[in-house]
N, CA, C and O atoms as CSV, one atom per row, in Angstrom:
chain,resi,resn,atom,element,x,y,z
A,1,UNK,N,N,80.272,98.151,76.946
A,1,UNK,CA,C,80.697,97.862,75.589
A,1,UNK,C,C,79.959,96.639,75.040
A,1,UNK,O,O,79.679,96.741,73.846
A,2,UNK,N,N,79.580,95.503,75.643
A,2,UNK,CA,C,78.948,94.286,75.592
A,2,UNK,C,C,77.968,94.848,75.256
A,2,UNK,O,O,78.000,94.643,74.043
A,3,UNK,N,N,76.960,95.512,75.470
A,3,UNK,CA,C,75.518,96.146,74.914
A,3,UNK,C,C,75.645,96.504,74.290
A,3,UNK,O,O,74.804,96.402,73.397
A,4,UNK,N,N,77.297,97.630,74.000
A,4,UNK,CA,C,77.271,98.385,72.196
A,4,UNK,C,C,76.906,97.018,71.666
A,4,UNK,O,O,75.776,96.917,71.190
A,5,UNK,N,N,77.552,96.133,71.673
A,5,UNK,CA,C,78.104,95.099,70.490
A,5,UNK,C,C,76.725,94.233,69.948
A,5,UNK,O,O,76.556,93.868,68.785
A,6,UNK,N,N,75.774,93.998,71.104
A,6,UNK,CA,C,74.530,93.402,71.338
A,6,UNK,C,C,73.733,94.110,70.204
A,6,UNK,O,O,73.322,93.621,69.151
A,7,UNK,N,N,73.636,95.149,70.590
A,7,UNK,CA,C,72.812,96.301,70.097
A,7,UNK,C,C,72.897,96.230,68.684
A,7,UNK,O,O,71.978,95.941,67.918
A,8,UNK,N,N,74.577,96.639,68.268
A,8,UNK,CA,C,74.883,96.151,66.692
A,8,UNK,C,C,74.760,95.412,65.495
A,8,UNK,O,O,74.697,95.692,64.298
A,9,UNK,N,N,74.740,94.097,66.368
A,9,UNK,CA,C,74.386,92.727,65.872
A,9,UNK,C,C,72.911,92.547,66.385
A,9,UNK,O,O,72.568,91.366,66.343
A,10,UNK,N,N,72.167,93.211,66.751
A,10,UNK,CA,C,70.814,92.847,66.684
A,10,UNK,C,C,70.329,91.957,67.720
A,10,UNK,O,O,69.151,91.632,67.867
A,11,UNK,N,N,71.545,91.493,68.601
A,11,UNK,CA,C,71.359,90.457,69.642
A,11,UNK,C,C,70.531,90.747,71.022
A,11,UNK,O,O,71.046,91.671,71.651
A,12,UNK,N,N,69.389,90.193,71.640
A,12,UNK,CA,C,68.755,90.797,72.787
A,12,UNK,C,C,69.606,90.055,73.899
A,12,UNK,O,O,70.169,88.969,73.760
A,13,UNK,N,N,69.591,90.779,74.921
A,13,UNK,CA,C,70.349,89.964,75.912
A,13,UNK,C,C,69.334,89.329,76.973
A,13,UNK,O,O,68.230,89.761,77.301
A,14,UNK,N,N,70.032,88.138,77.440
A,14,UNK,CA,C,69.681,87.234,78.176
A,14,UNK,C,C,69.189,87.768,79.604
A,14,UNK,O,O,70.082,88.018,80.413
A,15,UNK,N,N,67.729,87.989,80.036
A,15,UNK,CA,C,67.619,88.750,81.455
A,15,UNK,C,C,68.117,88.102,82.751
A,15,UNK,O,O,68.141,88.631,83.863
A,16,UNK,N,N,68.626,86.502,82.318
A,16,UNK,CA,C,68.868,86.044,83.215
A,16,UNK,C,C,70.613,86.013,83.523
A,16,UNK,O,O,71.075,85.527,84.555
A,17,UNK,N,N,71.450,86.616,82.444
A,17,UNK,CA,C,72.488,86.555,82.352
A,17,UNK,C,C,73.375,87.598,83.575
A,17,UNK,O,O,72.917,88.708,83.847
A,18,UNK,N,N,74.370,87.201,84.090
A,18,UNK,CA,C,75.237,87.998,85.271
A,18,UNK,C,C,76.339,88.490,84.589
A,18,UNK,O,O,77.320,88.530,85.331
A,19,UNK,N,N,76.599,88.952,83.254
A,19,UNK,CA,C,78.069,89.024,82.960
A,19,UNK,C,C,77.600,90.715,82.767
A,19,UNK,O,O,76.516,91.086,82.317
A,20,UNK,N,N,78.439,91.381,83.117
A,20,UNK,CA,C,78.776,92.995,83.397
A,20,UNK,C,C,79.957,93.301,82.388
A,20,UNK,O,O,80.946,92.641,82.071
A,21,UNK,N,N,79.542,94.408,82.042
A,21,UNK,CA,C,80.752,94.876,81.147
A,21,UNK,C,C,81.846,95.161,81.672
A,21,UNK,O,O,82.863,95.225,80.981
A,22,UNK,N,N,81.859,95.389,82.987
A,22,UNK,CA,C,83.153,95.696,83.610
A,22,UNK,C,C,83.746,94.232,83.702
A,22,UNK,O,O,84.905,94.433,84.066
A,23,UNK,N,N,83.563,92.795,83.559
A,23,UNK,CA,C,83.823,92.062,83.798
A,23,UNK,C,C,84.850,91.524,82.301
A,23,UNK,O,O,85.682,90.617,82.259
A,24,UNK,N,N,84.446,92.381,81.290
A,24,UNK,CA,C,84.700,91.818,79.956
A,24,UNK,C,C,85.852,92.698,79.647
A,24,UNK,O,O,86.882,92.130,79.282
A,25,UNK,N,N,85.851,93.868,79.723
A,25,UNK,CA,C,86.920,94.681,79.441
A,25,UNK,C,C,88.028,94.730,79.828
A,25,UNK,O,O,88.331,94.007,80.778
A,26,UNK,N,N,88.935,95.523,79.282
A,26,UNK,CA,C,90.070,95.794,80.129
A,26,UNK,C,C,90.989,96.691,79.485
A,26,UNK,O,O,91.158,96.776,78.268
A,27,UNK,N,N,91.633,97.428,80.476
A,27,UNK,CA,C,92.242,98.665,79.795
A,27,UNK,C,C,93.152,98.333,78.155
A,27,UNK,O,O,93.834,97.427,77.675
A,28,UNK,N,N,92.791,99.286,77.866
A,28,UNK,CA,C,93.979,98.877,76.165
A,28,UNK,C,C,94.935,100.128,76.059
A,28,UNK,O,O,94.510,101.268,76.247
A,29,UNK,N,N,96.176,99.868,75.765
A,29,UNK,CA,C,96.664,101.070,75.500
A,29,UNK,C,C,97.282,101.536,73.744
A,29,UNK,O,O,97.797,100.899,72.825
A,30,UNK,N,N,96.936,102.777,73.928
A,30,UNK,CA,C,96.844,102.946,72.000
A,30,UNK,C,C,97.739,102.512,71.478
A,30,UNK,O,O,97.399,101.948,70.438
A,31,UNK,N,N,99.176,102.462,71.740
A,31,UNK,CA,C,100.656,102.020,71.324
A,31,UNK,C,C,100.181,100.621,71.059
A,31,UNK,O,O,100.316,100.141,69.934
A,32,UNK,N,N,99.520,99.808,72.235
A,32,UNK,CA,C,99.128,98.046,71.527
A,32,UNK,C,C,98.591,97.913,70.498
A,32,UNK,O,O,99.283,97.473,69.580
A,33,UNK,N,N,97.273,98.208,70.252
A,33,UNK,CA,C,96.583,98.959,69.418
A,33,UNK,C,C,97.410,99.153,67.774
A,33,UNK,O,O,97.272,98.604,66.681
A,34,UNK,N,N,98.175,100.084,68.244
A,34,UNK,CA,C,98.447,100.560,67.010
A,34,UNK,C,C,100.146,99.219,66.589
A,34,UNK,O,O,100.667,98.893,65.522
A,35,UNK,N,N,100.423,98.873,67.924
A,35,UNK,CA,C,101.680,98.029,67.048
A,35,UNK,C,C,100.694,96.420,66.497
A,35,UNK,O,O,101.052,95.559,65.694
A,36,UNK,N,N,99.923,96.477,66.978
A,36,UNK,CA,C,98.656,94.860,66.621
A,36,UNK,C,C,98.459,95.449,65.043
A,36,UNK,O,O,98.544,94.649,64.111
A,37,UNK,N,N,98.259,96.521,64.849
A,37,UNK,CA,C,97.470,96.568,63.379
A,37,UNK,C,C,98.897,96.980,62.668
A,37,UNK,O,O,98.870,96.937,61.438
A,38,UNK,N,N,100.062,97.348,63.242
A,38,UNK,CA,C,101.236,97.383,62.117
A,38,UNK,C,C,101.528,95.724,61.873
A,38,UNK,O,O,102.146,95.259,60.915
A,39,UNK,N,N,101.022,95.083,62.803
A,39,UNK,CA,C,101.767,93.234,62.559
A,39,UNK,C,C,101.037,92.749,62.110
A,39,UNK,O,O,101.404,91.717,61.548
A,40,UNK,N,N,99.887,93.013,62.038
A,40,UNK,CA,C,98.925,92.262,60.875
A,40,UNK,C,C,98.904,92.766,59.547
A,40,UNK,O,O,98.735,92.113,58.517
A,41,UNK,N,N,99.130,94.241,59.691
A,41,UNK,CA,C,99.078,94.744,58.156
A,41,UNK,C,C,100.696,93.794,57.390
A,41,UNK,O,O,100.908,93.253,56.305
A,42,UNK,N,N,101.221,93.928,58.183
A,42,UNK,CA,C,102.944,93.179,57.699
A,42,UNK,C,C,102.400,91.790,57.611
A,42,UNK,O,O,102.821,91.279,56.573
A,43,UNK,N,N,101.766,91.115,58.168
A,43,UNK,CA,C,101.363,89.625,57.714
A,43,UNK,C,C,100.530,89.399,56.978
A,43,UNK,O,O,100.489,88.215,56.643
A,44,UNK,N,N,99.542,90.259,56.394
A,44,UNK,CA,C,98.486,90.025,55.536
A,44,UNK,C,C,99.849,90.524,54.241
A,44,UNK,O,O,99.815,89.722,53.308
A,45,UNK,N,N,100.836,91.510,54.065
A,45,UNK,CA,C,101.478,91.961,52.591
A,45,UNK,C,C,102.431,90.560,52.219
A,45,UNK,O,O,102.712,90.178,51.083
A,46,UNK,N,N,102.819,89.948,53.456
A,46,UNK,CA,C,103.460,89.187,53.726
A,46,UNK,C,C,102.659,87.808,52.775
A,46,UNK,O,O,103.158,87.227,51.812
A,47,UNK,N,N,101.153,87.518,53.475
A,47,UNK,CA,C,100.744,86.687,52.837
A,47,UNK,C,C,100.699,87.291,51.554
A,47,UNK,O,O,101.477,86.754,50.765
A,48,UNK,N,N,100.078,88.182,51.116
A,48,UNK,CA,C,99.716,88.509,49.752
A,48,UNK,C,C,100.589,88.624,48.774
A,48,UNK,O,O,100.151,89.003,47.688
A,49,UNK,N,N,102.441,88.244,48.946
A,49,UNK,CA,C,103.183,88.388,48.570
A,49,UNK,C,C,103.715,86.659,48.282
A,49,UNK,O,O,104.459,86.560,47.306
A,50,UNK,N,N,103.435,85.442,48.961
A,50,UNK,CA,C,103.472,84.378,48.859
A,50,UNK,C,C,104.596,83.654,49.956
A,50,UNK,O,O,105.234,82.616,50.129
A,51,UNK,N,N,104.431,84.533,50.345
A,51,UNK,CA,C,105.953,84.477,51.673
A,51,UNK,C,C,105.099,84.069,53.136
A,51,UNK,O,O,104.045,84.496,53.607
A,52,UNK,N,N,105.852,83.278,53.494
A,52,UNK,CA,C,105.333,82.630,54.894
A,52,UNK,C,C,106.380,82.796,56.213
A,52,UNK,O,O,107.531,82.425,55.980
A,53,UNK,N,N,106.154,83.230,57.354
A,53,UNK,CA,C,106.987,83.441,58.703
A,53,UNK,C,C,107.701,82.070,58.787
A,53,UNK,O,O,107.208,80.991,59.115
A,54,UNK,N,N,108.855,82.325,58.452
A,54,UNK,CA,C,109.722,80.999,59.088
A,54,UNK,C,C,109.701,80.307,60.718
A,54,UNK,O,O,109.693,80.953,61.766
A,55,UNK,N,N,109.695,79.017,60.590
A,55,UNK,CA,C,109.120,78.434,61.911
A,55,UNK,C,C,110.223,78.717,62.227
A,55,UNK,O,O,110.608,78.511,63.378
């Protein structure tokens, strides 16, 4: 995945570098995924509404 991202952004990678993609990843499961982007979409309407999360 580190090389997709390289690749994307145009970035060459370092030949001297040791970091492995297996080293960077890690399993995700879609339910996280999908409850991360329901809590941000609720905090961005949240901001855009003038309302702030009570400490």
């Amino acid at each position: 995945m580190m090389h997709a991202i390289q690749v994307k952004l145009g970035i060459t990678n370092d030949r001297d570098s040791n970091i492995a993609d297996a080293d960077l990843e890690m399993e995700t499961n879609p339910d996280d995924v999908l409850s991360e982007i329901a809590r941000l979409e609720l905090r961005e309407k949240n901001h855009a509404n003038g309302r702030r999360k009570p400490k």
